[in-house]
C-alpha positions as CSV (number, residue, x, y, z in Angstrom):
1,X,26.0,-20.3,5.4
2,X,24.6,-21.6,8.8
3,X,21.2,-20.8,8.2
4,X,21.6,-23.4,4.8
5,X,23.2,-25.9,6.3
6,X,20.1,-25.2,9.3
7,X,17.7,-25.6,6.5
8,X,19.1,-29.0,4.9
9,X,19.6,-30.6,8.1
10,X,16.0,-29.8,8.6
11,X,12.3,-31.1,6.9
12,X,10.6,-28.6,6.8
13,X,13.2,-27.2,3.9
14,X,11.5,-29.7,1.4
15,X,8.5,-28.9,2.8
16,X,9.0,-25.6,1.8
17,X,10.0,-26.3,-1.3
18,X,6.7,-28.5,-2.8
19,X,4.7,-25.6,-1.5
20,X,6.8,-23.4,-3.6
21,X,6.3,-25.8,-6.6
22,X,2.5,-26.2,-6.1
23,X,2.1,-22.5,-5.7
24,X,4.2,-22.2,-8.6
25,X,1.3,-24.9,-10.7
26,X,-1.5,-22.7,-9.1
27,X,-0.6,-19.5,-10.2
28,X,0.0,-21.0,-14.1
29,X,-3.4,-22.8,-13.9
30,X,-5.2,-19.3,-12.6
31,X,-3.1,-17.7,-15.5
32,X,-4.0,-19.8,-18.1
33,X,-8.3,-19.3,-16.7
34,X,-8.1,-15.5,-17.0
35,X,-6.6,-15.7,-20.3
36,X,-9.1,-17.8,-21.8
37,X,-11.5,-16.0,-19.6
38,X,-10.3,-12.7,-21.3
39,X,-10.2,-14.3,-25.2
40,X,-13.6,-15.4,-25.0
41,X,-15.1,-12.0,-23.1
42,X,-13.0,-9.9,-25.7
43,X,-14.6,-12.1,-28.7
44,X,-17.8,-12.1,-27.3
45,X,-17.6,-8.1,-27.2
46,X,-16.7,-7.5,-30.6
47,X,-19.4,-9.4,-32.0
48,X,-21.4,-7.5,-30.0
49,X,-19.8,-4.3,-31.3
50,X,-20.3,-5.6,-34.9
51,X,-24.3,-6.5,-34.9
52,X,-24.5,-2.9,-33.2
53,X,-22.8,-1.4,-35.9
54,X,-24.5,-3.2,-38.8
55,X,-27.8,-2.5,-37.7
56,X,-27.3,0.9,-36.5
């Protein structure tokens, strides 16, 4: 309970806090990258797969 009322009384609590939250927006942003990264690799390797298998 004293370390709380510690962190309230001091800034660096919110400070702490936005970091958090922009960490927090990083990590969805780098999400959201590799998951369109990965849609467009995975498409790109089954048309790939599927002009190799109609002209094999």
């Amino acid at each position: 309970m004293q370390f709380l009322k510690s962190l309230l009384a001091e800034e660096d609590g919110p400070t702490a806090v936005e970091y958090a939250v922009m960490l927090a927006a990083i990590v969805m942003v780098c999400i959201a990258a590799i998951a369109a990264v990965g849609t467009k690799t995975n498409a790109l390797f089954e048309n790939a797969t599927t002009e190799l298998q109609n002209h094999g």
